[in-house]
N, C-alpha and C positions, 0 to 999 in steps of 0.2 A: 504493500500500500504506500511505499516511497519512503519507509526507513532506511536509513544507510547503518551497516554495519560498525559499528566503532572497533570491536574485537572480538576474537574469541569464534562462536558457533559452528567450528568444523566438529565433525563425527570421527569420532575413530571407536571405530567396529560398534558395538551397542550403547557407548557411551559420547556425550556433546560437551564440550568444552562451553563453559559459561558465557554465554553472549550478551554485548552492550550495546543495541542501538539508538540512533539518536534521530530527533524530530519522527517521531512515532504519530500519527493523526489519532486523534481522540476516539477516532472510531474502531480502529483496531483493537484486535482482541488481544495484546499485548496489553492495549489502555484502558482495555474496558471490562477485563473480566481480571479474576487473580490468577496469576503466573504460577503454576507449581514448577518450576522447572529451574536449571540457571542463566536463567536470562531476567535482565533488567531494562524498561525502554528508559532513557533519558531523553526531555525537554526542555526547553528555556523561557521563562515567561518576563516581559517587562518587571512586572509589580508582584510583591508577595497576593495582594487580592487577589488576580490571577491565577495563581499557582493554588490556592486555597480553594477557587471555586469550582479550578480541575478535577481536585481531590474530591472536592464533594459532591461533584457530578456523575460518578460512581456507583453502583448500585452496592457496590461492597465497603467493609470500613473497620477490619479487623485491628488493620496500625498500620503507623505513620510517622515522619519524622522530620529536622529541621536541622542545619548545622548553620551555625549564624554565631558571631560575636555580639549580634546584639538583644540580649532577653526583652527588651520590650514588645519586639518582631515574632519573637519567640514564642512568647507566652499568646502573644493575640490569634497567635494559628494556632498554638494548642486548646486555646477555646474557641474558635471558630472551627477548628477542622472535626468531622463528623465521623470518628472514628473510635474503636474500643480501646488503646492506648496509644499514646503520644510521646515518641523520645525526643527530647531537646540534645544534641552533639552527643550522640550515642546509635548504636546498630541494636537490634532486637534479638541478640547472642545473650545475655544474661535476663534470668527468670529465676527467683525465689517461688516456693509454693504459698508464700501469706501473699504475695502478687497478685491481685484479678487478672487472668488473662482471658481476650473474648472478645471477639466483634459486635458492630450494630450494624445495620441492614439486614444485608444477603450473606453476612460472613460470620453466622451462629445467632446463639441464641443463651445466654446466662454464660455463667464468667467460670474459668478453671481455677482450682487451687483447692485445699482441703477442706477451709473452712467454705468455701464458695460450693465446692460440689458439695459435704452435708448439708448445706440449704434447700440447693437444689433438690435433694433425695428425702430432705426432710417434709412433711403434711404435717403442720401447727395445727394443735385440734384446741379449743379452750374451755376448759371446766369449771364452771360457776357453780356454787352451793350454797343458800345460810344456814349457818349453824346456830 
């Protein structure tokens, strides 16, 4: 659909080496649905607004991220961007189990981690009596 390849995507025998391309159209299923594989599109957008409402024009919203020196940038896309966790100058490699991890949209439903999944599995029942 007129990405150019930046690197990477040759095959050797059952296995594809991680591929990066760049100016991916919005439409593409590189940008429009979630990637399980290694490949990453990359784009460029004037203004953070832009790039925010990319993300949020998405049907998915598992996680997301920002690398910026400057947190006021930062923080305003972590509460604007519509997603189940947001890293500020960090990769989504480290997870604790007290962590929620979980999307909103199309990318799940209630959050992982221990105290999160007994919630989930737990049915509150409420029992009232006077004595």
């Amino acid at each position: 659909m007129g990405a150019r390849l930046v690197c990477g995507g040759a095959r050797q025998g059952s296995r594809m080496e991680p591929a990066v391309l760049a100016g991916v159209p919005p439409d593409a299923s590189l940008m429009a649905k979630e990637a399980f594989g290694p490949v990453a599109g990359i784009n460029s957008f004037r203004t953070l607004d832009e790039a925010i409402d990319a993300v949020n024009r998405s049907e998915y919203g598992l996680q997301a991220g920002i690398f910026t020196r400057d947190l006021g940038n930062a923080f305003r896309a972590a509460r604007r961007v519509h997603v189940g966790g947001f890293l500020i100058n960090d990769v989504p490699q480290f997870r604790v189990d007290q962590m929620p991890y979980g999307g909103v949209k199309l990318s799940g439903t209630g959050r992982e981690g221990p105290h999160y999944a007994i919630e989930e599995m737990t049915e509150l029942k409420l029992i009232s009596w006077r004595y």
